[in-house]
N, C-alpha and C positions, 0 to 999 in steps of 0.2 A: 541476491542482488549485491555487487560490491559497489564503496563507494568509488565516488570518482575526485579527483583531486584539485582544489581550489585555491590559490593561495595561499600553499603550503596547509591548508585546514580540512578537513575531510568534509566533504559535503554527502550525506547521503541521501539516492536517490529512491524514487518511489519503486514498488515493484509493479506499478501499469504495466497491462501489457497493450493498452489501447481497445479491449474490448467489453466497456464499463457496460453494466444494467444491472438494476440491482434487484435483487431478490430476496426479498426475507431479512430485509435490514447488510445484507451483504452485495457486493459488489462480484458480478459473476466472471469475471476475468480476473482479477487481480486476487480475491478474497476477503478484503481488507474489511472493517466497518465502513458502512457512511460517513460516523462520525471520526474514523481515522482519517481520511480520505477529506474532509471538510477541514479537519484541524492540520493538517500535513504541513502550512506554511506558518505555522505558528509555534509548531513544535521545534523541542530542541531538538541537535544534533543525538544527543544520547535518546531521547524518547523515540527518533524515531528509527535510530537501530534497536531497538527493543520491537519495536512495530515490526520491521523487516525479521525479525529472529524469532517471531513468536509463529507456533505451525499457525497456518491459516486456515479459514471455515475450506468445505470442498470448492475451489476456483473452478471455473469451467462450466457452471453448473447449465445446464439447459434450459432459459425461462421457457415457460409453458406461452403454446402458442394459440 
């Protein structure tokens, strides 16, 4: 995900890809935690380039139907 550019300040953005469900405490599009994912807007700048750099669970995952 790169960021994007604010006010001369880096803002970084989420790596949603808009196909959220969660499964097993994870989020099956994006990977992230729930509780990543809940705290997102309260995070700083640095924690949540740490979020975006960190490998993520498997994304993608297929909930059972």
């Amino acid at each position: 995900m790169k960021p994007s550019k604010s006010n001369s300040a880096i803002a970084y953005k989420t790596d949603c890809i808009g196909q959220c469900h969660r499964l097993k405490g994870y989020c099956t599009g994006c990977g992230r935690t729930s509780e990543e994912i809940f705290d997102w807007i309260i995070l700083s700048e640095a924690e949540k380039q740490a979020i975006l750099h960190t490998p993520r669970h498997d994304s993608n995952i297929q909930a059972d139907k």
